[in-house]
C-alpha positions, 0 to 999 in steps of 0.5 A: 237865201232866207231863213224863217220861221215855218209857223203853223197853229194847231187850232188852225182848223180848215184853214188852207196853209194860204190863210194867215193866222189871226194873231189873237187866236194863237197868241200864247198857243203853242205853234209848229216851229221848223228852223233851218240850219247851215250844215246841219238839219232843220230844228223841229219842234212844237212850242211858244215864243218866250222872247225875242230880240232883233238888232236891226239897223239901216246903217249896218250890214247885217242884223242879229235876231235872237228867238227863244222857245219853250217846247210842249216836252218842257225843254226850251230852244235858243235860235240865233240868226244872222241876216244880211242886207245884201242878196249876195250873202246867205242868212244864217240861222243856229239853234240848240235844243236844251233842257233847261232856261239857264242853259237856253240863256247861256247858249245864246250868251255864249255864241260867239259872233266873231266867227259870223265875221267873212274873212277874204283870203290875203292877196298875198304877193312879193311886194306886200310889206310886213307893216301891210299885213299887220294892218289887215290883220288888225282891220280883222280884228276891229271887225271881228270885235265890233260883230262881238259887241254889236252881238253882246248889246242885242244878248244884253237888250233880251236878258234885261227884258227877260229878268223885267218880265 
């Protein structure tokens, strides 16, 4: 499952929600914006797209998308989204709604992708030796800090283009 972006323009007048919005038209416009989120309720909210960043890659198994916002009320929102390739995993999005630029910045710094990382449960049995579990405890931890530092280059990529605005 999906999640995206519910986008509607408020110039968009006699429009059907069928007709696509010109992008010229609402470019800088402030937009409708609803963000569903796991485990907690959908993020609504009426602003502009300030920046984002995306760090897809045919090769990996899932991408990052980073979306940052600034709301009509003058307060920002930081959405980090995590997409998979495969059908069989659900798509997760977060966001924070905050007051301000640098915690909107810091939130999105700050997200730890570590957790994003699936852990199966050990098919733990007799048999298993001591050296078998570390080994897995370790092939965790490579996994779980190269989902980090995958995160962290995407983070690194929008707060660059960010301060060369």
């Amino acid at each position: 499952m999906a999640y995206a972006i519910e986008e509607t323009s408020p110039d968009a007048v006699g429009l059907s929600p069928t007709d696509p919005v010109s992008p010229a038209r609402s470019v800088g416009q402030p937009q409708s914006h609803r963000i569903a989120r796991v485990g907690a309720r959908p993020l609504k909210f009426s602003g502009s797209e300030l920046a984002m960043a995306m760090s897809y890659t045919p090769d990996l198994p899932y991408w990052y998308e980073i979306n940052l916002y600034r709301t009509t009320e003058a307060d920002f929102v930081a959405a980090v989204r995590l997409f998979h390739q495969s059908e069989d995993k659900q798509d997760t999005a977060e966001a924070w709604r905050v007051a301000t630029l640098d915690e909107a910045l810091s939130t999105i710094e700050h997200y730890d992708a570590g957790k994003d990382v699936e852990c199966a449960m050990l098919d733990v049995h007799a048999d298993v030796s001591d050296s078998e579990l570390a080994a897995r405890g370790l092939e965790l931890h490579a996994r779980i800090m190269g989902q980090r530092q995958h995160y962290r280059g995407l983070v690194g990529e929008i707060l660059y283009e960010l301060d060369n605005v």
